[in-house]
C-alpha positions as CSV (number, residue, x, y, z in Angstrom):
1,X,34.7,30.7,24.3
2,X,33.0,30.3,28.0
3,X,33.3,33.9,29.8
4,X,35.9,32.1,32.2
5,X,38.1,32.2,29.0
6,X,37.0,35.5,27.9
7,X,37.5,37.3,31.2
8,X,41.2,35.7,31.3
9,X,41.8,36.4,27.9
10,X,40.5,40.1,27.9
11,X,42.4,40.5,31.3
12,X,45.9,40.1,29.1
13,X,44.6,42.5,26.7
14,X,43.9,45.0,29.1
15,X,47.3,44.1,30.8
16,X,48.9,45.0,27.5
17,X,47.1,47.8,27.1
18,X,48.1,49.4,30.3
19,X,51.8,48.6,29.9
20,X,51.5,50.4,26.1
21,X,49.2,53.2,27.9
22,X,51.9,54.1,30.7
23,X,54.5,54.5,28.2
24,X,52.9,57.7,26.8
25,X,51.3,58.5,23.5
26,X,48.6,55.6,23.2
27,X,45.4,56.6,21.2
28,X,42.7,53.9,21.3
29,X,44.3,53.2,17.2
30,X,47.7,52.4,18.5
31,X,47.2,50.5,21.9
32,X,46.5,47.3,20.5
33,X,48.7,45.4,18.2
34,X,46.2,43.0,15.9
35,X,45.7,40.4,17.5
36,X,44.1,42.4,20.7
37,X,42.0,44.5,18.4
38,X,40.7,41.0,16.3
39,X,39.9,39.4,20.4
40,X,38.0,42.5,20.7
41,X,36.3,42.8,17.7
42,X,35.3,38.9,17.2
43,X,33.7,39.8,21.2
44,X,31.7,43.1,20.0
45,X,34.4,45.4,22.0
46,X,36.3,48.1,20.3
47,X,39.8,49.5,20.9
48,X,38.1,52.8,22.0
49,X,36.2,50.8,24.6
50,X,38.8,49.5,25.8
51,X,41.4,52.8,25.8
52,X,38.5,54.6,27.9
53,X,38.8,52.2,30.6
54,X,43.1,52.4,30.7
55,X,42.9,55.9,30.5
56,X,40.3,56.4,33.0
57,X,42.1,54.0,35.5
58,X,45.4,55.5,34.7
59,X,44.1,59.0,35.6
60,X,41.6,58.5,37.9
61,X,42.2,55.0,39.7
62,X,38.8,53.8,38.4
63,X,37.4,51.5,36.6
64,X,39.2,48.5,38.0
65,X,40.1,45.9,34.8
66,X,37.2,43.4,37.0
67,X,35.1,46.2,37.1
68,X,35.6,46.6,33.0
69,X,35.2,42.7,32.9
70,X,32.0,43.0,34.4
71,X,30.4,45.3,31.3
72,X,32.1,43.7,28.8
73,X,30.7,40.3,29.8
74,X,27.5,41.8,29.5
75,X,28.2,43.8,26.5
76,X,29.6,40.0,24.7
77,X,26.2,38.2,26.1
78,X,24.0,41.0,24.0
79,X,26.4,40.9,20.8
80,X,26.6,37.1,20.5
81,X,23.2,36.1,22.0
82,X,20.9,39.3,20.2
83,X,22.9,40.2,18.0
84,X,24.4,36.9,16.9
85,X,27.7,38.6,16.5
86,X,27.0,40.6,14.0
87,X,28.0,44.4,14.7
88,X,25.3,47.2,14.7
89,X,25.7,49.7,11.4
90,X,24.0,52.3,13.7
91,X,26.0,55.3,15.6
92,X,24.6,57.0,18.5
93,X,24.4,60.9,17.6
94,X,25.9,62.6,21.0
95,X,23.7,65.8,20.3
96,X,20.9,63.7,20.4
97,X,21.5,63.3,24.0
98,X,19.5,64.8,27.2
99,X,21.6,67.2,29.4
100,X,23.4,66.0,32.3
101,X,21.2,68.2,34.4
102,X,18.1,66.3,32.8
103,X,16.5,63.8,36.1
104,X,13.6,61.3,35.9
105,X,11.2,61.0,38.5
106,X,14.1,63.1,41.0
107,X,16.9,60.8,39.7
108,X,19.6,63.0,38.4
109,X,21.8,61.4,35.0
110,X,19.0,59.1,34.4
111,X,17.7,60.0,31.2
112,X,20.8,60.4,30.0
113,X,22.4,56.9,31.0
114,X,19.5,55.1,29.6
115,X,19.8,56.2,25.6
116,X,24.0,55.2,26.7
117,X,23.0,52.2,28.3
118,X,21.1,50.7,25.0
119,X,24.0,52.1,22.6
120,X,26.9,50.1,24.9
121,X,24.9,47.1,24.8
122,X,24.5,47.5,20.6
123,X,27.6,48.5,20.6
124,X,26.6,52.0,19.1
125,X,28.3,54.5,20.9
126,X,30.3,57.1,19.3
127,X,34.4,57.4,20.1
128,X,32.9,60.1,22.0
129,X,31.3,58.5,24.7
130,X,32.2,56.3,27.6
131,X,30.0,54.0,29.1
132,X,31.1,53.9,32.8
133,X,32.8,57.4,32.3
134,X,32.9,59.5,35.9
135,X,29.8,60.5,35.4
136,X,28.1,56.8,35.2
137,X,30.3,55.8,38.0
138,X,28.9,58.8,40.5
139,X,25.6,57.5,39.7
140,X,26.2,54.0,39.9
141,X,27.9,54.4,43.7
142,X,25.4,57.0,44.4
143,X,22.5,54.2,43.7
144,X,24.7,51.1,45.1
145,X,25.1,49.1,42.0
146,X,28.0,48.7,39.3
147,X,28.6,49.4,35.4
148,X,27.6,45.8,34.5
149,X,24.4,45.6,36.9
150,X,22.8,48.5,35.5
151,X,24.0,47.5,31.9
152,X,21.8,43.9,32.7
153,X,18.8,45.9,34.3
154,X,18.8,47.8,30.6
155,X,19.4,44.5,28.8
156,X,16.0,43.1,30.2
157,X,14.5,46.0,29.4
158,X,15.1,47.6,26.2
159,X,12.6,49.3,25.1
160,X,10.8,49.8,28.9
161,X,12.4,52.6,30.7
162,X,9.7,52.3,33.9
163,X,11.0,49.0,35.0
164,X,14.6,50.5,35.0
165,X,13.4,53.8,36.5
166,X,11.7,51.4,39.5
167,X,14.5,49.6,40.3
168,X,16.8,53.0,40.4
169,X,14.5,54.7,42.6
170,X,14.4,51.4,45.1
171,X,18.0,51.0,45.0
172,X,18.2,54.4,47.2
């Protein structure tokens, strides 16, 4: 499936979703019926993933479904293209991240967006965590780029924090 499909077919999921969310009692288990949930899956998204962005735009007008679009995209890219579809069995442990007070050369969230950065894009992150969550979003307007830009700057860069921290610091 081209990403022009995938973006069209992920936008009626979220649709769904949203229409399910604003009737009350979703969890991220009963906002998709199973076909949405086997979309997402075959595309390395979960339902969670995919709650977190309804809820947050229900509650606090942000992230837009483009805007969600726009990681996912990148997320799918990593999971089909690295990954070659096959899920990571690997979790990331939330204690195991810095503090949100924790900065890297002056840039505040930093250190702590990086380890969540790699986990979205191995699809790793705990139920727990958000990628793009209000947090991530202060920092990504704060430093003028979006959810899926920084996710791409970490997917060239894996295992190279400096190149990331570089393009942070020049994007002030």
């Amino acid at each position: 499936m081209d990403v022009p499909a995938f973006a069209d077919n992920f936008r009626s999921v979220y649709s769904r979703a949203t229409a399910r969310y604003a009737h009350g009692g979703a969890t991220a288990a009963t906002l998709l019926d199973s076909a949405d949930t086997a979309f997402l899956v075959a595309n390395g998204i979960t339902a969670q993933h995919l709650f977190d962005y309804v809820e947050d735009s229900a509650n606090y007008g942000e992230p837009s479904c483009d805007e969600a679009i726009a990681i996912e995209v990148v997320r799918r890219d990593h999971f089909l293209n690295v990954q070659k579809g096959l899920p990571s069995k690997t979790v990331l442990d939330p204690s195991s991240m810095p503090a949100k007070t924790q900065s890297i050369q002056g840039i505040a969230w930093l250190p702590r967006l990086l380890p969540k950065a790699r986990a979205k894009l191995r699809g790793e992150l705990p139920a727990s965590m958000m990628y793009g969550c209000g947090g991530d979003r202060a920092f990504f307007q704060e430093h003028r780029m979006t959810g899926a830009d920084f996710l791409a700057l970490v997917g060239r860069n894996l295992d190279a924090d400096a190149p990331i921290v570089a393009a942070v610091a020049s994007s002030r």
